[in-house]
Each structure stands twice: as C-alpha cells, then as structure tokens.
N, C-alpha and C positions, 0 to 999 in steps of 0.2 A: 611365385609361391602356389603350391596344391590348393584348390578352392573344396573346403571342407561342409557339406550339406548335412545335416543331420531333420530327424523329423520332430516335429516340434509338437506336444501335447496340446498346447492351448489352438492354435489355429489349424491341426489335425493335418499337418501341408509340411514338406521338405522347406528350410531356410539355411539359405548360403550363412555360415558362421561370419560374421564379424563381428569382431571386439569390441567391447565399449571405448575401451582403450588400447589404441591400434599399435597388435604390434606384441598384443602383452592379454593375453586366456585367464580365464578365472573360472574353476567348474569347485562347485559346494554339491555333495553327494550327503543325504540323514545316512549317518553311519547305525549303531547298534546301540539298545538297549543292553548294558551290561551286567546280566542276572544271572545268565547261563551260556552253554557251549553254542558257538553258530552251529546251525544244519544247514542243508545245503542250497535250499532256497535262498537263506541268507547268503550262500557266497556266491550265488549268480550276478547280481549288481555289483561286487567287489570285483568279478572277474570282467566284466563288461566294461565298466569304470577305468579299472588298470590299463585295459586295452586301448580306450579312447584317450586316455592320459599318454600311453606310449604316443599312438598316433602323434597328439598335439605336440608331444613334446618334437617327435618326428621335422612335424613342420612347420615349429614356430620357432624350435630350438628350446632346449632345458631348462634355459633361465628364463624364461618367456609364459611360463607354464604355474599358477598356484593351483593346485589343487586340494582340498578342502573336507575332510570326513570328518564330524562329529560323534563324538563318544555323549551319549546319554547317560548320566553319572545319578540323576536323582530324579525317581520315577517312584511311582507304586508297585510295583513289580518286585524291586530291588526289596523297599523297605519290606514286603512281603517276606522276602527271601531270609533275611535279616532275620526279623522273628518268629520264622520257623525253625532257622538254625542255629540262632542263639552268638552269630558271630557278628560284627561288626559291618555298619555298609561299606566302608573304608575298604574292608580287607575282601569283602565281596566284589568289588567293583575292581579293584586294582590287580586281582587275580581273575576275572574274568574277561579285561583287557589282555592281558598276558596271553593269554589262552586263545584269544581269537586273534594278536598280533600273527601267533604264533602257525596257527590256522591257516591262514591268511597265506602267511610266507609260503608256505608251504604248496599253495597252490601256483606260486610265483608270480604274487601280486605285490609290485614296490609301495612301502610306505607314502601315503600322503606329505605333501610338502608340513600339512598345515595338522594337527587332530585335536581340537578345544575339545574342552571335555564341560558339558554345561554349568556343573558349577561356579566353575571358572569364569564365570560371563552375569551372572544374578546379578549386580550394577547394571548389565550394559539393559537386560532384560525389563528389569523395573524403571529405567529411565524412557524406553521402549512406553511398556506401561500406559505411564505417565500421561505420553502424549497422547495417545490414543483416547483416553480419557479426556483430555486440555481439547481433544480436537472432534469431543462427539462421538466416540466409534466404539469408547468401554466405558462400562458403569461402576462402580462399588455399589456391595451389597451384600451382609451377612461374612464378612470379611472377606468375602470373594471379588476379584475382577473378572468381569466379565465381557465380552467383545459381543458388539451389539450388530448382527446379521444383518438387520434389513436397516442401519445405516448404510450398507456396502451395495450401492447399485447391481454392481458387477461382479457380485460372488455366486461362486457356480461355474463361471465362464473357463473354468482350468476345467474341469471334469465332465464340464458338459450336461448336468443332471436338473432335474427337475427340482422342484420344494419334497415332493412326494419320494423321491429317490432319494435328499440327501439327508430325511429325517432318517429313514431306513439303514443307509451304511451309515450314517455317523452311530446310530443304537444312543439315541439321545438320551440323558438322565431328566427325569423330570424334576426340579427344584423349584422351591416356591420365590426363592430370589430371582430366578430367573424370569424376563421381559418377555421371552422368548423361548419356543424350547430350541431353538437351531441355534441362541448364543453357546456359547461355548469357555472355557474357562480360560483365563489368563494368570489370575493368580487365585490361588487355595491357604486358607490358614491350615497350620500345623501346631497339633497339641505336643506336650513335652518330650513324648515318646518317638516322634517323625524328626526327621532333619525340614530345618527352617529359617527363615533371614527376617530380619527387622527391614520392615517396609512403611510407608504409608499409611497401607492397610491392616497393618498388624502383622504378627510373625507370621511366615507362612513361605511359599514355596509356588515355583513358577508350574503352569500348566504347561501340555508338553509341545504347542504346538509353536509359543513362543519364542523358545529356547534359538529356533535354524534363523526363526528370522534377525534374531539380533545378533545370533554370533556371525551369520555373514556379513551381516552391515559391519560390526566390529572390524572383519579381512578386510571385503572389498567395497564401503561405503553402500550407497542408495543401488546401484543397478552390478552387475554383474554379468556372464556370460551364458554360462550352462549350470542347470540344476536337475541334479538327477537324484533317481531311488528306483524301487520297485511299484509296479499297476497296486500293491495296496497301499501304498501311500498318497494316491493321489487324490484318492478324497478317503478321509476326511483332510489329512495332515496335512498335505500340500496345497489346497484349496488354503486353509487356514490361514499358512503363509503367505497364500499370497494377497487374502485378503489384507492382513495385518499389516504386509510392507506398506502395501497399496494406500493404504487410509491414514499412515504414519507419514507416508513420502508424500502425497497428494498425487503421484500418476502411476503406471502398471507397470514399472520396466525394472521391477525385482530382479526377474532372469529374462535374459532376451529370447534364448530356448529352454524350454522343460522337457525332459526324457525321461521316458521309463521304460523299464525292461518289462517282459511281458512273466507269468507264474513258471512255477516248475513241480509236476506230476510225475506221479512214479509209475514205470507199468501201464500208463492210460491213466491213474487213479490218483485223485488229491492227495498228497500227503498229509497224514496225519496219526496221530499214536493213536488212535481211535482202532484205523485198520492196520495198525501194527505194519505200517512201510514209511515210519518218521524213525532219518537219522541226521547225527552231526556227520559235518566235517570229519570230528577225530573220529569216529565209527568207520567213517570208511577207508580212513586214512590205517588204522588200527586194523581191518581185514584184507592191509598186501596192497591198493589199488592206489596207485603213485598218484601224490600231486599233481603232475602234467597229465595224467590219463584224466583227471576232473576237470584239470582248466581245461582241455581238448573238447571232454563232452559239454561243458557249457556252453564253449565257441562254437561247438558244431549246426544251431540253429540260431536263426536271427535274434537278436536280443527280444526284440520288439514281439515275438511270437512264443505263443507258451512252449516249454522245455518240457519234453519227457524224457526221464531216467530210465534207462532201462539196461540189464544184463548187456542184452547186442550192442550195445551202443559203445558202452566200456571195453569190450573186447574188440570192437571195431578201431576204438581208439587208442587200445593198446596196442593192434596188430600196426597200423598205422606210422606210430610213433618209435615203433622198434624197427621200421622201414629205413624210415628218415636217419634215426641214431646210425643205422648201420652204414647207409648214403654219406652220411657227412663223416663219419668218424677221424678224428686225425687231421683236419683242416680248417681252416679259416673262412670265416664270415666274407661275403664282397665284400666291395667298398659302398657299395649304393642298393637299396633296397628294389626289387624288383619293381617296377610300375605298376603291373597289375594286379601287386597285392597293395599297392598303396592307394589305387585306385577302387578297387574293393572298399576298403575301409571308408576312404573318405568319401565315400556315397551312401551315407547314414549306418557306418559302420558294419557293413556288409559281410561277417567272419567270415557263412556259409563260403561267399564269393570268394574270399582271401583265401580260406583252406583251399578251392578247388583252383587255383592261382599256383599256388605251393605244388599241386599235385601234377601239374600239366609242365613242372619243368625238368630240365633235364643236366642242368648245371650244380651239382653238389654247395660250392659256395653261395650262388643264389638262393638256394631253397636254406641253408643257414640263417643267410639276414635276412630272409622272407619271415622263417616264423621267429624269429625273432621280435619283429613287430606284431606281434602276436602272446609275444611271451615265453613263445616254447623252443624246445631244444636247446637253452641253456644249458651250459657244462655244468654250474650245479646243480640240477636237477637230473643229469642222467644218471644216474649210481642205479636207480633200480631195473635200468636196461643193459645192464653189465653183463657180458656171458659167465657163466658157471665155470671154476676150474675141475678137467675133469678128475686129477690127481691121480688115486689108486687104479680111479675104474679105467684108466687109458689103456693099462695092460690086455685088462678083460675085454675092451671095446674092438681092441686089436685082432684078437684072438679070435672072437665073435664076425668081425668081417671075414676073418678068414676061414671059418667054419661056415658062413654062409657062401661063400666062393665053393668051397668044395662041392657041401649039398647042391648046389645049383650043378656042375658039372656031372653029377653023380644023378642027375634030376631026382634029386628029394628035393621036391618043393614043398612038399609041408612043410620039411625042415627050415628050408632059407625063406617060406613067408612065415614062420613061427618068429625068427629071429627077427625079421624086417620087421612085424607088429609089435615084435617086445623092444625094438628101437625108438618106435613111436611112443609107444606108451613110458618109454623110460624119459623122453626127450632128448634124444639124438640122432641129429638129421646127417642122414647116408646119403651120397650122391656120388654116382656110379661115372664117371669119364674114363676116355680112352687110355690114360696112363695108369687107370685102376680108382679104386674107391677112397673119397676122401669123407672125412666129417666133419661134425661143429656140434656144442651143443647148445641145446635151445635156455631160458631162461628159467623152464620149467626142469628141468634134468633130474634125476632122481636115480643114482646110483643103483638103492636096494631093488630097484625092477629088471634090473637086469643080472643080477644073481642066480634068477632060476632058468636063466638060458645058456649059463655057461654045461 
C-alpha cells in the first residue's frame, strides 16, 4: 500500500498517516457558517480536502474512507441575518446550504460521506459540557459556561502562540463572569428572540467552538485521523478544540494530524470588500470562468502556501485545460493511475508536483486518470470546453480562405494579413499544410467579426 505523509500542524514535522483504526481513515474538515454565498477563500479547503479525500479513497479504497464537513446551523451571524431580513433562520440556513452544496459541485468537489449540521448534535454538545465541568476544565456563571484556560497545561501547543499572541487573535471580550479573559465560551443563554435549548444552565445555546468537538466524537469516538480547515482557524477555533477534547478525554490524540491550508489573495492583495477584490464562488462562476478552471487555480500552488488569484493564472489554467480536453477527447481513463502523480500527492499533497506529473506525459489515457485524481477532466465538467459550431459563417470562413489565397498570390499582403488578423480576432484558427489550409474554431469564435472582411 502507498505510504501516505502529510504535514502535521501541531509538531510543524511530515507524519507517515496511520489510522487509528487500521485499514479504515477518518478526516473531519469545520465546514461553513451558513448566512451567506461561499467566496473563494472559502472554496480553497473544499478543494484541497476533495482532493486528499480522492487520494485516500485511492489508496484505502471507497469504503474505507469517512470523511466528515460540518454545517454550522446556529451562530450569531445567522440570527443577525435573520433580523435584518425579517425571514426565518430555518429558511436562511437551508437555502444557504443549497447554495454552497451547489457551489461546491460545481467546482467538482464530491459530497462528504458524512455533513451533521450543529444543531443536530446540542445533546451530544451539552453532555460534552457536562464533563468538562464534572472534571474541572468549565465553570457556570451568569448562565454562561465557560472553559477554564489555564486548567489546560497544554493549550497553545496546536498554534504555537504565546499568552500575549493568543489574547490578540482570539479579540477576547472582556466579561465580569469571566475567571479569565483567555476563557472562552461553551454555552451562552438565549432571550426569547435567539434560538435556544433547555440545559442545565438555563435556555441557551452552544458557543462555537464546541459544536466540532462533539460532533466528531459523535462520527469517530475519542481519536480520529485527519482534521483539517483553513490557517484561520487554527487559532482561535482549532486550538479550542483541541483543548476541549483533550481535558474531556484526559490525553491529546483528538487528531493524529491537523492540516491546514495556507490564505488566498487577490492580485498580491488581501481580499476583502474594503478594496473591492471580494467575490463568491457564484460571481465568478456567473462571469464565464468554468468550475474546473477554479478547482485548477486552487490546485496550482501548494495547499499549505498562501494562493494568489490572479487574471494570468486563470487563463493559464484555462489554456491548459482546453489542451488536455483536446488530448484526451474520445477515450478512456487507464486502468491504473500513473505513479508519479500518486506519488506527488501522497507527499503531503503535493498538486504543484501532481499537475507537473500530468504535464511530462505523453500517453492521452494516462493523463485521463492522472487528473482525475485530482478531480479534473471529468466528462461532466467539459461542456464549457466544447468547440463553437460554426453553422452559417462556414460559408463566409471558406470564401475568406480563399480570398486570402488569392491576395497572397497577387502579393497584396495587406490584404491576406488583414484577413489573417480579422481570423484571430474573430477566433478561427487557420493552419496552412501542404494539401491546403484547414481550420477550427476556437471557444472564443465570434461570427459578427468576421462580416466586415468579407
């Protein structure tokens, strides 16, 4: 079997993957707050995730494989959204699922085996709670629970951060119930107006950082495999978790490996609506630019290394990918995925490697099931690499070669480069061979530009 390395967060070091349970993977990924459309920072860990999930499945085999995204169903955020718009969290939450299944697919990411959605889980959370409390590690206070920091020897040790660094990124709230200002909340009451559960502690509602840690115990009990998300989750949120497993369970072995992908900038420059270069998913999906051209620019740098968006990039990876289409058109997948795109991946997910793996072959079926483990070049996903029919204009296109033939014999060449540029510009590619000139046209074709060279 392929020996699977991946880099692991907490000890900042490559580990060889093995299962807790040999034989059988378990990766839990913090899926999405559901208030609004994903952008595309958000679909960079969807995409990286799918990919390392093809992998395993790869080399564990399908049924070997859970993998695990949670839906954040009840947040601040939401209820925000709620009343401002006057409509229901319900219908909020269940239409902005939709929206980002939808998304999602689109960039040709398989659904998770597994997608609890938090509400679903407030028992498993408050029982969670419970112990934590039973065992020292959370307080009540002002109908709040609270998880009590410097119980936890050991927290920090995921992130790596000082006291002075994690007051800072956490943006701590200062409350008089609190012991601590670095505890953090476990559960919160909720007035008539908020969604809320009968607890213990009174009606109230889970804090957020609870919610991963008990819907995994829920999947895969006390330890697990792989836990991944994005560099801003890993502190505060993922820190959180793992204190909380940690002091619930009495030892560290939540996840064996923590991964995370590294940010994603636009142009050189943060994204954000501030400088007007923040968009979703569907914006770009909405301005022509395929699903596979997105997952393509995600895979093209290492997970683990911040992503920049940029114009070039996309047309790189469109030029790229209408290569391949055209390579493979009309055939079939090997039988066995090439080695050194498997061996790429399986060296801490290596795409950069993988795609230049893809690039260096020379067998059309190979490079099939090459990016395939990758995601791409799926038959439903090529529709938007489709050539243009060119219907009426074939006459005129004809006509047009052949009034460039002439001019050229006649040496007016202004005339046959006037025609030659107005083929470029229309998107139909001439190529001259010894039995005469043949063409094709490009994806970009555009009949009316060639009207005024007839």
């Amino acid at each position: 079997m392929t020996d699977i390395v991946l880099h692991d967060t907490k000890t900042k070091q490559k580990k060889k993957l093995e299962p807790v349970v040999p034989g059988q993977v378990g990766m839990y990924v913090c899926g999405p707050t559901v208030y609004d459309r994903a952008h595309i920072g958000n679909a960079r860990p969807v995409v990286v995730f799918d990919t390392l999930y093809r992998l395993l499945r790869h080399v564990y085999g399908a049924d070997a494989v859970t993998y695990v995204r949670n839906f954040t169903d009840v947040d601040d955020k939401i209820n925000a959204r709620a009343a401002e718009s006057g409509r229901s969290i319900g219908d909020i939450t269940q239409e902005t699922i939709g929206w980002y299944l939808d998304d999602m697919a689109a960039l040709g990411a398989l659904e998770p085996d597994l997608a609890p959605r938090a509400t679903q889980s407030i028992d498993a959370m408050i029982a969670m709670i419970a112990e934590l409390i039973e065992k020292g590690h959370a307080y009540a206070a002002e109908g709040h629970v609270l998880f009590s920091v410097a119980s936890d020897p050991q927290y920090g040790s995921l992130s790596h951060r000082n006291v002075d660094e994690m007051i800072a990124g956490a943006r701590v709230e200062v409350a008089p119930y609190k012991r601590d200002a670095m505890d953090f909340v476990l559960w919160k009451p909720s007035d008539e107006g908020t969604p809320g559960w009968e607890s213990p502690w009174g009606r109230g509602r889970p804090g957020w950082h609870i919610e991963c840690s008990a819907m995994s115990r829920e999947v895969f009990g006390e330890r697990f495999d792989i836990h991944g998300g994005g560099n801003d989750l890993m502190f505060p949120h993922h820190e959180n978790e793992a204190a909380q497993s940690r002091c619930a369970h009495g030892h560290d072995g939540m996840a064996s490996i923590w991964m995370h992908n590294g940010m994603l900038q636009v142009e050189g420059a943060k994204m954000s609506k501030s400088l007007g270069n923040f968009f979703t998913v569907k914006d770009l999906l909405d301005q022509g630019i395929p699903g596979e051209v997105i997952r393509f620019v995600l895979l093209s740098t290492h997970y683990r290394a911040p992503l920049d968006w940029t114009e070039r990039g996309v047309e790189e990876a469109e030029k790229t990918l209408r290569k391949w289409r055209t390579a493979t058109a009309g055939i079939e997948p090997a039988a066995t995925v090439p080695p050194g795109v498997v061996a790429a991946l399986s060296d801490d997910l290596n795409t950069p490697g993988a795609i230049a793996a893809l690039h260096g072959l020379s067998e059309p079926a190979e490079l099939l099931a090459g990016a395939g483990l990758l995601g791409l070049l799926d038959a439903s996903m090529g529709g938007w690499a489709a050539a243009p029919d060119a219907g009426d204009a074939a006459t005129l296109i004809e006509k047009l070669i052949a009034a460039r033939a002439d001019a050229r014999a006649a040496k007016d060449f202004a005339r046959s480069d006037a025609i030659r540029d107005g083929f470029a510009a229309a998107g139909v590619i001439v190529k001259d061979t010894a039995e005469g000139a043949t063409w094709e046209l490009s994806p970009t074709f555009d009949p009316a530009k060639l009207e005024d060279l007839a």
